[in-house]
C-alpha positions as CSV (number, residue, x, y, z in Angstrom):
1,X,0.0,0.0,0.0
2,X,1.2,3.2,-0.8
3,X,2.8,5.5,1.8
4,X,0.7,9.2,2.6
5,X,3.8,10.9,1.3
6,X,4.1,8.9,-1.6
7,X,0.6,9.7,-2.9
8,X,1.2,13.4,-1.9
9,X,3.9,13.6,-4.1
10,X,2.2,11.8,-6.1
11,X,-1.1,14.3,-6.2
12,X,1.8,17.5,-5.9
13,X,2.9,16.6,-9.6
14,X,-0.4,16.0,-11.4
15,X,-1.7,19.7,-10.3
16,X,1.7,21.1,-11.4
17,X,1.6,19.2,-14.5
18,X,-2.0,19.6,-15.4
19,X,-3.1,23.1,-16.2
20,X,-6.4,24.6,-17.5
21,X,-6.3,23.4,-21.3
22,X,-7.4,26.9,-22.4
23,X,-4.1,28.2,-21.2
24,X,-2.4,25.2,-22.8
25,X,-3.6,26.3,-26.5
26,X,-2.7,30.0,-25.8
27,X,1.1,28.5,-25.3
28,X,1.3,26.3,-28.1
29,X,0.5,23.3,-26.7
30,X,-1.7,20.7,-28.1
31,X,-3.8,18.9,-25.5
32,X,-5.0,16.5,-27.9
33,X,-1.2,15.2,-29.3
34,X,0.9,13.5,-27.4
35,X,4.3,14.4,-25.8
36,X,6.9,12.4,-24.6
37,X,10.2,14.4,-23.5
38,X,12.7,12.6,-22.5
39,X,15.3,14.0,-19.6
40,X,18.1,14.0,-21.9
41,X,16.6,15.8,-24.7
42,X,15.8,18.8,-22.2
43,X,17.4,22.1,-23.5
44,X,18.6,24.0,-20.1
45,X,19.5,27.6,-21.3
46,X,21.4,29.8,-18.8
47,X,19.7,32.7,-17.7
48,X,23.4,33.8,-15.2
49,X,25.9,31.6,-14.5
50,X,23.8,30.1,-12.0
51,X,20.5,29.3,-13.0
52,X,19.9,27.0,-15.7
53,X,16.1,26.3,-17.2
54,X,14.5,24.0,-20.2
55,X,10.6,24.2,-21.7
56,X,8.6,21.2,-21.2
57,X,5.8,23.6,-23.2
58,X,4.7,27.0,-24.0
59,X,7.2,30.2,-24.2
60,X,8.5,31.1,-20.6
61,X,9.2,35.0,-21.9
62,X,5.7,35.0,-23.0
63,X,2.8,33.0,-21.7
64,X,1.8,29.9,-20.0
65,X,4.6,27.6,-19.6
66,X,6.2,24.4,-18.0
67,X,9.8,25.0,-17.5
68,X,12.4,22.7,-15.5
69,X,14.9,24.2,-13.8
70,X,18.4,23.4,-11.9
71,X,20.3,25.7,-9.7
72,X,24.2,24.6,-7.9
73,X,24.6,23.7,-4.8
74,X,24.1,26.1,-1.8
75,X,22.6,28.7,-4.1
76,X,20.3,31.1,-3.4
77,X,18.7,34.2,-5.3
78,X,18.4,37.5,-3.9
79,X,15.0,38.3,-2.7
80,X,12.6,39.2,-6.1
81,X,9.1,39.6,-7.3
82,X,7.6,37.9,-10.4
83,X,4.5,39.5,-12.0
84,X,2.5,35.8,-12.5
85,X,2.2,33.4,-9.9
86,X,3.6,30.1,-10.2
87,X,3.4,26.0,-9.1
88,X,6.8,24.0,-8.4
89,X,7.6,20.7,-7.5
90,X,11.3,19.7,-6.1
91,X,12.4,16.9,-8.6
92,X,16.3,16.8,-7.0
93,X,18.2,18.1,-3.7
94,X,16.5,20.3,-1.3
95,X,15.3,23.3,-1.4
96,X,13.8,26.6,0.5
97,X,11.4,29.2,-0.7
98,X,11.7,31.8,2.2
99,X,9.1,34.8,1.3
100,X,9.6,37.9,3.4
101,X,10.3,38.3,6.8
102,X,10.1,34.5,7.1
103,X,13.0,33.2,9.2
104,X,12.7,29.3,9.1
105,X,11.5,28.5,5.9
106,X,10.7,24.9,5.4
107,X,13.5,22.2,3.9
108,X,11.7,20.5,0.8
109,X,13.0,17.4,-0.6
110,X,12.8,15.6,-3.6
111,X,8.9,15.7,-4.0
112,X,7.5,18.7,-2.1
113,X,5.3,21.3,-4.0
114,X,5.3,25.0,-3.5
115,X,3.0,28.1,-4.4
116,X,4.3,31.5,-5.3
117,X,1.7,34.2,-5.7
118,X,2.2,37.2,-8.4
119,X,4.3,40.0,-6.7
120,X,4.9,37.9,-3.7
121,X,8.9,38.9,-2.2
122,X,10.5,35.5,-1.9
123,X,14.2,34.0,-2.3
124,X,14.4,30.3,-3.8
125,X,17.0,28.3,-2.6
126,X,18.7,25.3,-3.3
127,X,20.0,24.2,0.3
128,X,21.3,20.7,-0.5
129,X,25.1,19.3,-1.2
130,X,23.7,18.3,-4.2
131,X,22.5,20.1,-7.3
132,X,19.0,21.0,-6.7
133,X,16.1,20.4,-10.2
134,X,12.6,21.3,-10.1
135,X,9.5,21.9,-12.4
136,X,7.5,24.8,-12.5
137,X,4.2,25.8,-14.1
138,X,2.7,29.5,-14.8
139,X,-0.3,30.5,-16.6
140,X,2.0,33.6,-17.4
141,X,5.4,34.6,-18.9
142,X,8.5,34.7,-16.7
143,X,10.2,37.9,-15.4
144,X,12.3,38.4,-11.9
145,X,12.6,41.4,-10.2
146,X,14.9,42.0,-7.5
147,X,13.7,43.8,-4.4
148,X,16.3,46.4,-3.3
């Protein structure tokens, strides 16, 4: 039988991976074809030395989207702002999303799913030894602005 965390994890990926099909079609994607993308086909494109991220569908500079990403060891960005909300789901390491003025964000391994609402200040972290990979979904394109 499976484990509660198992089917969490389980449940966490399905929402991040299934989004309204309306939004879908505005991006490009078909929800009546098929896609199969292996890991090894991914295309990570450096956005700074580093973040790294790779389209699973849509146009992350312009609409809905579902993007992996990886970030080194130990990393963390500066505290930032994006103008769409987003879904994400640890696939590797572990990682932090500390929003503002929260001291003892919580660890999330391998499996854990977050929630990041448009304009929300936040830092994501990768916390682990390990490089950290996660997927992320938005009904919106991507953009990162620092808070100074």
């Amino acid at each position: 039988m499976p484990s509660v965390l198992s089917l969490l994890r389980t449940s966490a990926l399905a929402l991040a991976l299934v989004a309204p099909t309306a939004a879908m079609a505005e991006s490009g994607f078909d929800p009546n074809s098929s896609v199969v993308l292996p890991a090894d086909q991914l295309v990570y494109v450096n956005l700074n030395p580093a973040i790294a991220m790779a389209a699973a569908h849509g146009d992350r500079a312009v609409g809905a989207h579902g993007s992996f990403g990886r970030f080194p060891p130990e990393f963390i960005t500066p505290f930032h702002t994006h103008s769409g909300a987003y879904h994400a789901i640890v696939l590797q390491g572990v990682m932090t999303n500390p929003f503002e003025g929260e001291e003892a964000p919580p660890e999330m391994p391998a499996g854990s799913y977050w929630y990041v609402p448009a304009q929300a200040v936040h830092a994501t972290a990768c916390v682990s030894k390990e490089p950290c990979q996660f997927y992320f979904y938005s009904d919106s394109g991507f953009d990162f602005t620092p808070v100074e």
